[in-house]
C-alpha positions, 0 to 999 in steps of 0.5 A: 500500500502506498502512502498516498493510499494510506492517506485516502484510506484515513480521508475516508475514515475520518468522513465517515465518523462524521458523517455518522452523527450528521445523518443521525440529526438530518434523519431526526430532524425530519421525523420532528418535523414530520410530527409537528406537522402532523399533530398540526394537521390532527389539530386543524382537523379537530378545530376544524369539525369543531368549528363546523359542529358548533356553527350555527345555520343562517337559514331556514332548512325545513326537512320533510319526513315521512310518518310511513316510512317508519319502519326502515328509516327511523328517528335514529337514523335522521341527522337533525344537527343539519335541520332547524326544522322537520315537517311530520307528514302528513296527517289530512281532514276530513269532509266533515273536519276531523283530524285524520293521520296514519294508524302508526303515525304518533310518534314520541321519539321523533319529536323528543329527539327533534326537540334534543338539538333545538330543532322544531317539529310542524304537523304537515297536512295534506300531501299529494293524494291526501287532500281531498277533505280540504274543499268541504272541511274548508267551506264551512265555518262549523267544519273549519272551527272543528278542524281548528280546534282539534288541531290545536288539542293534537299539537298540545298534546303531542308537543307539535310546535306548528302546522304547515298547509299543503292543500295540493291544490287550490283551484277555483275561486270559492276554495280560494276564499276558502283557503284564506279563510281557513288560514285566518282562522287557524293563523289566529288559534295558533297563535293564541297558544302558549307558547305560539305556533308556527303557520307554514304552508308548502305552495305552488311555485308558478301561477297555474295553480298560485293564481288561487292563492293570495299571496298578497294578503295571506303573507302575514298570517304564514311564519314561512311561505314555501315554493315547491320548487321541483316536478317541473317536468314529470308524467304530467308534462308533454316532453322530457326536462329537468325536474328541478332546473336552476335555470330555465334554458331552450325558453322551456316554458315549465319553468324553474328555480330562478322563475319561481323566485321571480314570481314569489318577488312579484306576488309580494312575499316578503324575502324573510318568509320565502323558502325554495325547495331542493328535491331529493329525487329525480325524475326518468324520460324513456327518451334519450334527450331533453325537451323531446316527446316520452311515454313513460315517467318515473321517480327515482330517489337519488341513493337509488340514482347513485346505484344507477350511477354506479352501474355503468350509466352516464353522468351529464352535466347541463351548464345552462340549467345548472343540473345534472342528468344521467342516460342508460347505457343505451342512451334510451332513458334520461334522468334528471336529478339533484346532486351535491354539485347542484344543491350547492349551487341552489343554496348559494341562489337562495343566500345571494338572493337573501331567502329565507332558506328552503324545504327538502322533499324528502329525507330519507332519500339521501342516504348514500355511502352512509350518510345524508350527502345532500342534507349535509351539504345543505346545512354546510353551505348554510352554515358557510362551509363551501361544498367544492 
């Protein structure tokens, strides 16, 4: 071995002992920095759901929930942080004004739990297929008088704290006069309770039925006056469209979202008492396209649109309705619906419009990867936390 080869050797030595130590402290100081950083990010995280758990909604989110629907979806299963309140459908009068419901429909645990996070409880009346008591109950004063008293007895003791009208649909003008002399009435009984009830009524959100409605003069009497802002296209219409549209595009004359606030604007109801409604179901076409001729409609909740989804239908998005829409495999069926995306951008309508919120039909239909995703995204938007 040469010297200059014992030379190298002891470089070498020498740079290896100090090597040693000096990767020993890089490597130590990454593992604290890799720590501190993520005991930082667990700490975001926890303020973070803390901040979103203890904030407060800034708008009105009225839920509906369907008393037959007990006994697969029950109170255990409703996320009530994300509501402020739950409209209990339906009960319905009779011909002569009694107090009809379901033969389950009482439900204690419901309210009770309601109640446990500050959320208000509304006896629903009426519904689509319920409504038929409505015309005779409300055309006589004895039968309204009945009605209304036995309403006030059923929220005292059931603990109700309000009712809310959905008479589908008033449609002439003697059950217009009717109608705003069932609300007056039974207006006036609530609000004489102790402790004061609230007056809801679910309405029609264009003037083919809002024309019997008078709004103008009715709007005192309500706490809050909501539009069922969705079934703009269904079996009932003479081509396929969206169910609920953001905005109206091809100068669709069924309307949607944005039109149905113009009108509330126009029939002077106050933007304090004004909800918008955010479906939880869509609507099948058996055609391919929209705006065209069908034969065949039907609902669909949107935890069943999410299966669909997930087995090879294709997901579209309308920019000019602001919507999304599926089509079969075989571009032989569109479905509209909602989804995160558009919920979204519905809330965001109703917080720059300055609305009073909005009602959701209905919640158990939401439920997808086990949790209510629009629901939640309702509350988050309203609670300022933007869904991306």
């Amino acid at each position: 071995m040469t010297k200059s080869d014992r030379i190298v050797i002891r470089i070498k030595n020498q740079f290896s002992f100090l090597f040693l130590p000096v990767c020993l402290i890089l490597l130590l100081t990454v593992f604290l920095v890799r720590a501190s950083s993520q005991q930082l990010g667990r700490e975001f995280v926890r303020k973070e759901k803390t901040a979103v758990k203890s904030s407060p909604i800034s708008r009105v989110i009225i839920g509906y929930y369907p008393g037959w629907k007990k006994s697969e979806f029950n109170h255990t299963l409703i996320d009530f942080s994300s509501l402020t309140h739950l409209a209990h459908a339906f009960a319905w009068p009779d011909s002569e004004g009694h107090l009809a419901f379901y033969s389950d429909f009482i439900y204690p645990e419901l309210i009770w739990a309601a109640h446990r996070y500050s959320v208000k409880v509304l006896l629903s009346l009426g519904g689509w297929g319920n409504c038929s008591g409505f015309p005779a109950m409300a055309a006589s004063p004895e039968k309204r008088s009945r009605f209304i008293s036995q309403l006030v007895d059923f929220c005292n003791t059931h603990g109700y704290d309000g009712v809310d009208l959905d008479w589908e649909f008033v449609s002439s003008e003697e059950e217009s006069r009717n109608f705003s002399a069932l609300v007056r009435e039974l207006s006036t009984a609530l609000k004489a309770m102790d402790p004061p009830r609230l007056l809801t009524v679910a309405a029609p959100s264009g003037p083919y039925w809002g024309k019997w409605i008078n709004f103008e003069e009715l709007h005192p009497f309500f706490d809050y006056i909501s539009f069922m802002t969705y079934d703009y296209h269904g079996p009932w219409s003479d081509h396929s469209g969206h169910n609920s549209p953001l905005y109206t595009c091809q100068n669709d004359p069924c309307g949607s979202f944005d039109d149905s606030f113009t009108y509330a604007i126009i029939r002077e109801i106050p933007l304090e008492k004004l909800l918008l409604g955010i479906a939880f179901f869509g609507r099948s076409f058996n055609t391919g396209k929209l705006y065209t001729r069908f034969t065949e409609s039907r609902s669909y909740n949107y935890s069943d649109i999410q299966k669909l989804l997930a087995s090879g239908w294709k997901y579209n998005w309308d920019f000019c309705s602001q919507v999304p829409f599926l089509l079969s495999p075989g571009r032989d069926v569109l479905i509209s619906f909602d989804d995160i995306r558009s919920v979204f951008r519905k809330c965001r309508y109703v917080l720059e419009k300055g609305a009073a919120g909005v009602i959701i039909w209905e919640i158990t239909a939401d439920y997808h990867r086990g949790r209510p995703e629009l629901l939640q995204t309702v509350a988050r938007t309203f609670r300022g936390q933007a869904v991306k």
